[in-house]
C-alpha positions in Angstrom: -16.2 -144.0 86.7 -19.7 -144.7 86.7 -21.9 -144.6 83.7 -25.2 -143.4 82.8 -26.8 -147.1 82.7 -25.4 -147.2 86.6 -22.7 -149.9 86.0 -19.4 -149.4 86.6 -16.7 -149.1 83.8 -12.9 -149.8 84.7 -10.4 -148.4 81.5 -7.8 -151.1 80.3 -5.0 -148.9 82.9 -7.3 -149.7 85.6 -7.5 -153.1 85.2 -4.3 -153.8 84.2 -3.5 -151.5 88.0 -5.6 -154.2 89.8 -3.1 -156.9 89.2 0.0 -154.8 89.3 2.7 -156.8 91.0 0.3 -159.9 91.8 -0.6 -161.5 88.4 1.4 -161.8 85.2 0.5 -163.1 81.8 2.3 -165.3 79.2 2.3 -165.4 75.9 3.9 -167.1 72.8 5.9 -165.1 70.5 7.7 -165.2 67.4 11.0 -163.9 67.2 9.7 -161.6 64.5 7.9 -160.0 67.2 10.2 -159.8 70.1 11.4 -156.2 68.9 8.0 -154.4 69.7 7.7 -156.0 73.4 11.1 -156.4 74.2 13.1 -153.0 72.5 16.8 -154.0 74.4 16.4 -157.8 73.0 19.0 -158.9 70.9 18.5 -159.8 67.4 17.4 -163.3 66.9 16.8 -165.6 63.9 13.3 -165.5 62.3 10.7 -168.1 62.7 11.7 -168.6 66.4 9.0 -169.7 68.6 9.3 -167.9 71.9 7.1 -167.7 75.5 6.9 -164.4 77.6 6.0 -163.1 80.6 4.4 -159.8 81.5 3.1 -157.9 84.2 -0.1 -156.8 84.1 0.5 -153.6 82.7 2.5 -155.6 79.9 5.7 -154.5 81.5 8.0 -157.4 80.2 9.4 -159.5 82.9 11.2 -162.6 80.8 11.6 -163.9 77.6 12.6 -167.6 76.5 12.5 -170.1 74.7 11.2 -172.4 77.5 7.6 -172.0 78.4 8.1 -173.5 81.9 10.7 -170.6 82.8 8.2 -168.3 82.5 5.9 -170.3 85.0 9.1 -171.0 87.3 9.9 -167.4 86.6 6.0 -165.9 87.8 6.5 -168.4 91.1 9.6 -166.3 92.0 7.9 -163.6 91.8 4.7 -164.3 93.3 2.6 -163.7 90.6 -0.9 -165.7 89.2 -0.2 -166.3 85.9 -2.9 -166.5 82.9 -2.4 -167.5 79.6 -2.8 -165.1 76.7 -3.6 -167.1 72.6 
């Protein structure tokens, strides 16, 4: 889409669509949190500190309690990773 000022404007789908299957985010969690991104997780102690991975259309990919896994994990899979605070 091109707006009126003549730059262009991607929406969040469209970005997140540029790096589908080619770069993955990770984030830390709390296990207080894991429910919302993760609905078939099991239920896990509170206060848990936790690192995931996501596509980038936030499709999750892995959840641990290991941040290298997920970095291991985005190698396997080909994927750039960036960090997400």
């Amino acid at each position: 889409m091109i707006a009126k000022s003549g730059k262009n404007q991607l929406s969040a789908n469209d970005l997140a669509l540029l790096g589908a299957g080619k770069v993955g985010y990770i984030r830390k969690m709390r296990s207080e949190d894991v429910i919302a991104r993760f609905p078939d997780a099991p239920e896990l102690n509170p206060g848990l500190e936790l690192w995931a991975l996501f596509g980038a259309d936030g499709t999750p990919i892995l959840l641990t309690d290991n941040r290298s896994s997920t970095f291991y994990r985005a190698a396997e899979d080909e994927l750039k990773t960036v960090a997400l605070h």
